[in-house]
N, C-alpha and C positions, 0 to 999 in steps of 0.2 A: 298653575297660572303663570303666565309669561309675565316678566318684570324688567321695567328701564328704571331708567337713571333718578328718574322723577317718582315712581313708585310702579303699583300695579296697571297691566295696563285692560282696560274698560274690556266686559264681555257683551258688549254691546254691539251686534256684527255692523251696525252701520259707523260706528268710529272704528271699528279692524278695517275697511276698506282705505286702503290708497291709491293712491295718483297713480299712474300708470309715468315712466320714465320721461317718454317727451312730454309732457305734462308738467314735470318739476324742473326738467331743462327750462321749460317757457316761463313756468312762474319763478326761476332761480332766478334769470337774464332780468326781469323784472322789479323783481325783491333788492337785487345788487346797485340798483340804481335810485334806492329807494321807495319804490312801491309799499305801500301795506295792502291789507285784504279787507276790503271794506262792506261785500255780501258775496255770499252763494244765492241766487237765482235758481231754485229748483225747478222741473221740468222747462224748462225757458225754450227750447228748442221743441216744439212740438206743432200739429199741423194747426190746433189751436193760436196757436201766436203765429200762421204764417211759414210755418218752415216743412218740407215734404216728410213725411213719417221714413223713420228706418236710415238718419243720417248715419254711417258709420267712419270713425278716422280711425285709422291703425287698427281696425278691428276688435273699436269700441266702440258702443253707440252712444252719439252725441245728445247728452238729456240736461246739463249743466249748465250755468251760465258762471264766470265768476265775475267780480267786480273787484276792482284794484282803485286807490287813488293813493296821488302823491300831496304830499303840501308843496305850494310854490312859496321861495322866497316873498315878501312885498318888495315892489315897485321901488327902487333906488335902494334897499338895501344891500 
């Protein structure tokens, strides 16, 4: 069993999957400016909602959606 810092880590193949590189470049630019991660939107892009079957970027195919928000300051703060 592989092990980080935090302990074992899950044999659960859908937590072993990660981000592919430009993927954490985009949410790293995001997160640095304060973003949090506020949902994953599973299958979001499909021809059901609207979108052509078989998007693929960088030669992954596009099935996720994520959701980010920030807190804003209040007004004269």
């Amino acid at each position: 069993m592989t092990t980080t810092r935090s302990g074992p880590l899950p044999t659960d193949p859908w937590r072993l999957a990660g981000p592919s590189p430009l993927f954490c470049d985009n949410l790293r630019f995001y997160q640095r400016r304060g973003f949090r991660f506020r949902a994953v939107e599973r299958d979001a892009f499909t021809e059901a909602t609207g979108y052509p079957a078989g998007i693929v970027i960088d030669g992954i195919e596009l099935r996720d959606r994520v959701w980010l928000d920030l807190a804003l300051p209040a007004a004269g703060a």
